[in-house]
C-alpha positions in Angstrom: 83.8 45.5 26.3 83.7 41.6 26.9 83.4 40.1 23.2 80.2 37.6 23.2 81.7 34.1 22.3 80.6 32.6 19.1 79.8 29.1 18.4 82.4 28.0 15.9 79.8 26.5 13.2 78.2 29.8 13.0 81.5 31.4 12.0 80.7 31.7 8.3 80.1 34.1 5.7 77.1 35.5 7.4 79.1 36.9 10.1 81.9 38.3 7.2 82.0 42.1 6.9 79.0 44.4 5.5 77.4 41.9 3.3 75.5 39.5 5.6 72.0 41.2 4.8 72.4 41.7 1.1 73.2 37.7 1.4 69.4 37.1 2.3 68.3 39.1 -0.4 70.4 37.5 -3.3 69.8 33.8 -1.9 65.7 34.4 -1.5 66.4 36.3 -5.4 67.9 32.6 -6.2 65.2 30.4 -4.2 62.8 32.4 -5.6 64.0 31.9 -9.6 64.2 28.3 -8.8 61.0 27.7 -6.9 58.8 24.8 -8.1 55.8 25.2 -5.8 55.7 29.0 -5.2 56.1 31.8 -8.3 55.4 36.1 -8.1 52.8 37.5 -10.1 54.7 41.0 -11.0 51.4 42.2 -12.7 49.8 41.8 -9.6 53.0 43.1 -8.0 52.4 46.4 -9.7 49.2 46.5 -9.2 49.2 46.2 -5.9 52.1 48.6 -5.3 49.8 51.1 -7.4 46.9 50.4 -4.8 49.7 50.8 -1.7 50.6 54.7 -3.0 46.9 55.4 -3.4 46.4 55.6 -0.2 49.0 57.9 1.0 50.1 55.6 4.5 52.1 57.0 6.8 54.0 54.8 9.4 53.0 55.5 13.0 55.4 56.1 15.5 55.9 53.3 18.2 52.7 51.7 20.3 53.5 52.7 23.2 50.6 51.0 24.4 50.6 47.7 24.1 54.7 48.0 24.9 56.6 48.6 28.4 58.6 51.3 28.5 61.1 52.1 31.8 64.1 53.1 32.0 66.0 52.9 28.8 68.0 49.9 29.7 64.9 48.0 31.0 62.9 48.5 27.7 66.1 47.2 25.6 65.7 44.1 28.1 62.3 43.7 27.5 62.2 44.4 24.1 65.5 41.2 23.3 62.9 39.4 25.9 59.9 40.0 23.3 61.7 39.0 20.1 63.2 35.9 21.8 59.6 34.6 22.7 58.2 36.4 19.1 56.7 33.3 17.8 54.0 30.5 16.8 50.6 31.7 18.3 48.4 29.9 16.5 46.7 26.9 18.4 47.3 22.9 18.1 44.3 21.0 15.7 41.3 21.6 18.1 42.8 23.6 20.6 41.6 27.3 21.5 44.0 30.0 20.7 45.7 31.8 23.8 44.4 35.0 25.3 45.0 37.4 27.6 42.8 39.9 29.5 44.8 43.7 30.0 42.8 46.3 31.4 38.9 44.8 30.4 40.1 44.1 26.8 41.2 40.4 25.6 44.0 40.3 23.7 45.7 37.6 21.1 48.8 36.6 19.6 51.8 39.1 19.7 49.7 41.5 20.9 49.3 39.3 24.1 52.6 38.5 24.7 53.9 42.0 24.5 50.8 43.1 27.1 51.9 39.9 29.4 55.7 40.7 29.4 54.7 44.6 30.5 52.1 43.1 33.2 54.8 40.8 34.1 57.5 43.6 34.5 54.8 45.9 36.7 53.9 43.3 38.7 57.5 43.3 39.5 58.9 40.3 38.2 62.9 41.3 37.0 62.5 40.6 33.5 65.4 43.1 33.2 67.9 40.8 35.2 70.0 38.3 33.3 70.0 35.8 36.1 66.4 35.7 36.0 66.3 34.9 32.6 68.9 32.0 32.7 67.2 30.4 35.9 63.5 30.7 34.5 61.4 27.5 35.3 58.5 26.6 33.2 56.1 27.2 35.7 57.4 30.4 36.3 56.9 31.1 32.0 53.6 29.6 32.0 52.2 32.0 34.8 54.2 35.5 33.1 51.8 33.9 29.8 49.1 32.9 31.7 45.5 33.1 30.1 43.2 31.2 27.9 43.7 28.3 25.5 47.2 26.7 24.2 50.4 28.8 23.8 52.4 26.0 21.8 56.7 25.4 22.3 56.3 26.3 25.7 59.7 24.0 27.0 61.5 25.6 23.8 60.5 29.5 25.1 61.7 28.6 28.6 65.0 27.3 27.0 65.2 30.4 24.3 64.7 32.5 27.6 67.4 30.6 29.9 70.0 30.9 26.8 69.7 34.5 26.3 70.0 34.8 30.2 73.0 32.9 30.2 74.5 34.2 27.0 74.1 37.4 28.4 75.3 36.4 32.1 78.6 34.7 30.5 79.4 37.5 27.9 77.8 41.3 28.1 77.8 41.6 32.1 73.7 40.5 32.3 73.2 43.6 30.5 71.4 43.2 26.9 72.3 46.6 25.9 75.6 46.2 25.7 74.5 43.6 23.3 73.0 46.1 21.1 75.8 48.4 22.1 78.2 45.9 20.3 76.9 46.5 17.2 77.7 49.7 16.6 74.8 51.4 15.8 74.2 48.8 12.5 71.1 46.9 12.1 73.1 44.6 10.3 75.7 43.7 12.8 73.0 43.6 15.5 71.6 40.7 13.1 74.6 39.1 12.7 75.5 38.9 16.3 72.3 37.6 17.2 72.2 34.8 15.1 75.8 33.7 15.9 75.3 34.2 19.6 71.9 32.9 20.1 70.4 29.7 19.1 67.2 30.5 19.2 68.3 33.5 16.4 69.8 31.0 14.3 66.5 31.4 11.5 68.9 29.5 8.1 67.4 27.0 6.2 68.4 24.6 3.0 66.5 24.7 -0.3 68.6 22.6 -3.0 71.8 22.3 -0.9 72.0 26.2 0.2 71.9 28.2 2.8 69.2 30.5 3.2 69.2 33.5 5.9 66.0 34.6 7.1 66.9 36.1 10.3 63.3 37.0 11.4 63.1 37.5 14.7 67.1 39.2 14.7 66.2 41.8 12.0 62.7 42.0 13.8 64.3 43.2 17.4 66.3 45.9 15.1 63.5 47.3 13.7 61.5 47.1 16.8 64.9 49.1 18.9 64.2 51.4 16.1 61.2 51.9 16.6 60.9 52.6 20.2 63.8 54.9 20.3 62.4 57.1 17.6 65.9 56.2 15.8 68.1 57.2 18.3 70.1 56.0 20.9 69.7 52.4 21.1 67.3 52.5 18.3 69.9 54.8 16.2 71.3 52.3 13.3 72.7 53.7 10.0 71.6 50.8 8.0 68.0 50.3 8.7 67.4 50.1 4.9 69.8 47.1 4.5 66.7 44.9 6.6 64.2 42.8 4.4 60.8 42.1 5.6 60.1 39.4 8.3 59.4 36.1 6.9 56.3 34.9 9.1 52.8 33.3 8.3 51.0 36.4 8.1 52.9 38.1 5.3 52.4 35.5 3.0 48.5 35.2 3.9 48.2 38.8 2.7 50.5 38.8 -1.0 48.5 35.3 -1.9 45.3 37.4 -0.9 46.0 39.9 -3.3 47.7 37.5 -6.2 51.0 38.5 -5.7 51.9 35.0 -4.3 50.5 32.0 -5.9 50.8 28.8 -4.9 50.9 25.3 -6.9 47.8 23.2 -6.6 49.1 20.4 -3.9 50.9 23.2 -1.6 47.3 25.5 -1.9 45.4 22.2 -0.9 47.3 21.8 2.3 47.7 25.3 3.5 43.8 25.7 2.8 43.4 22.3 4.5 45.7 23.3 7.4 48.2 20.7 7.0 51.3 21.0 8.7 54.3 22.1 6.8 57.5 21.0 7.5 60.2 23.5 9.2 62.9 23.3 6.6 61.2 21.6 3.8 60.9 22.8 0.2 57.1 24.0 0.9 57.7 25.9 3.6 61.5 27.4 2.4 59.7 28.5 -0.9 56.5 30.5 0.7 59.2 32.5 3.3 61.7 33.2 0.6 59.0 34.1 -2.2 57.6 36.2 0.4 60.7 38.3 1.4 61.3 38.5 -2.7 58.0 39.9 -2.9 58.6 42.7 -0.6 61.6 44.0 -2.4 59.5 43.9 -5.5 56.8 45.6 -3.7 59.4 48.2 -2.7 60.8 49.1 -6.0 57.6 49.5 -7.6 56.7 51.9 -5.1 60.0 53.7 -4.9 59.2 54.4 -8.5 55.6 55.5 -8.2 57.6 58.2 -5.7 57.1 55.9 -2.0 60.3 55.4 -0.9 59.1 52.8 1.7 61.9 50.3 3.3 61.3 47.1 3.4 60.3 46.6 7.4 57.7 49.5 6.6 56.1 47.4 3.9 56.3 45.0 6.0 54.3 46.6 9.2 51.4 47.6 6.3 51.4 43.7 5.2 51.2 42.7 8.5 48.5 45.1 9.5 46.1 44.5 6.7 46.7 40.7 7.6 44.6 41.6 11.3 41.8 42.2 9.0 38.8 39.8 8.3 39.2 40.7 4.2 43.0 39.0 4.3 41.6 36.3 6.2 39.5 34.4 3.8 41.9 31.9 3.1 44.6 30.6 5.8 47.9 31.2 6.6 50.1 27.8 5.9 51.2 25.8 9.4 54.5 25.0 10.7 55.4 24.3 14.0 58.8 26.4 14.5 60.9 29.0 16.9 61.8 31.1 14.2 58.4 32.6 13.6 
């Protein structure tokens, strides 16, 4: 197989051997101990862990609904499609957030974007083919996600779209399954070779003059391969626990719901008074990393209350508990980013 080239300022120790995802755990550990603006409540870790196992949850198998499924190929296409457009769906200051209508039912944020690529792909359109991707116009974008209100970054999803095209025309034949092919059945080196591969999967920040891995929308895809293979094929990885949870704006809405998160008085005032946060800055770098940290905390306490939950499956029961009106009652923070 063709090797996918590599950007030369990506080569670092990320990409080195087995140790790239226990790298995002130890340097969110790090921001996390140093954080001035963002600190864990392990009390309320526990307790919520203790409120988790009550209630004896039981990860569904993959929603097949509100997915496309085709050939096997086609839904590794479509899914590397979905997680390269996976992002920012809340709406500009006085702007309606976008919608969709599937079937009679209206449908919102990632939810909508998965239902538009399938209506997209069985309307015919070759979301599938490589050299569709990497000619994509924004027009062309704009009516696959057409519906109501403002869908923000639309130039930089019509770019993230025409890169993996390319990427994909230039290196792996047009086919994005021998993308996933070239990892090797590891979650972990699909990760890897996502982010050094792909711009757009590129999710590192700074916090006092480190680097700090996220890789949201890379370990996302794995999970989500995973997912709708049932674990095999090209969802079979060997080292789906290696994955941390998602970093996102949801997550964090839920853990500072509970008191697991808590904020310092200036950064509460402006995530409760919707004001932007910088991508990259100190503010936001601390509520993604503390979140993350939280989730591994979350996942000890339950492994030793006998829930042996990885982290992407605490994450799925964050997230879902964050589409309810209780997690609601005080905002998610804002920033204006690609990476989530």
């Amino acid at each position: 197989m063709k090797q996918i080239v590599l950007s030369k300022n990506k080569v670092d120790e990320f990409g080195k051997g087995h140790r790239a995802m226990f790298e995002v755990r130890e340097r969110v550990k790090r921001v996390a101990e140093k954080s001035r603006l963002v600190r864990i409540n392990q009390e309320a870790v526990q307790a919520f862990a203790g409120q988790i196992s009550s209630q004896d949850i039981r990860i569904p198998a993959w929603d097949s609904h509100h997915h496309f499924r085709g050939s096997d190929e086609e839904t590794v296409a479509y899914l590397l499609v979905l997680d390269t457009l996976n992002f920012c769906f809340w709406p500009p200051p006085g702007k309606s957030r976008w919608e969709i209508e599937y079937e009679g039912r209206t449908f919102s944020g990632y939810y909508a974007l998965a239902l538009s690529l399938k209506r997209a792909i069985e309307q015919g359109m070759p979301l599938a083919d490589a050299g569709y991707l990497a000619g994509m116009s924004l027009p062309e974008l704009q009516r696959i996600l057409a519906g109501r209100g403002e869908l923000q970054l639309m130039n930089l999803r019509v770019e993230n779209v025409r890169e993996l095209g390319r990427v994909l025309l230039e290196s792996l034949h047009g086919r994005a399954h021998e993308l996933v092919a070239s990892a090797g059945h590891s979650a972990i080196s699909l990760v890897r070779i996502l982010g050094r591969a792909l711009s757009s999967f590129w999710d590192v920040a700074i916090h006092d003059g480190e680097e700090v891995p996220f890789f949201k929308r890379a370990q996302l895809l794995a999970a989500d391969l995973h997912g709708a293979f049932d674990g095999r094929n090209w969802g079979e990885f060997h080292d789906m626990e290696e994955l941390t949870a998602f970093a996102d704006y949801k997550l964090p809405q839920v853990l500072r719901h509970v008191g697991v998160l808590k904020y310092a008085e200036a950064l509460a005032d402006k995530v409760d008074g919707l004001v932007l946060l910088q991508a990259g800055s100190r503010e936001e770098v601390e509520i993604r990393a503390n979140t993350v940290w939280a989730v591994e905390l979350l996942r000890r306490e339950l492994k030793s209350m006998g829930n042996d939950f990885t982290s992407p499956a605490i994450d799925w029961i964050l997230w879902n508990l964050g589409q309810e009106d209780e997690f609601r009652a005080r905002p998610y923070h804002r920033t204006v980013t690609i990476f989530y």
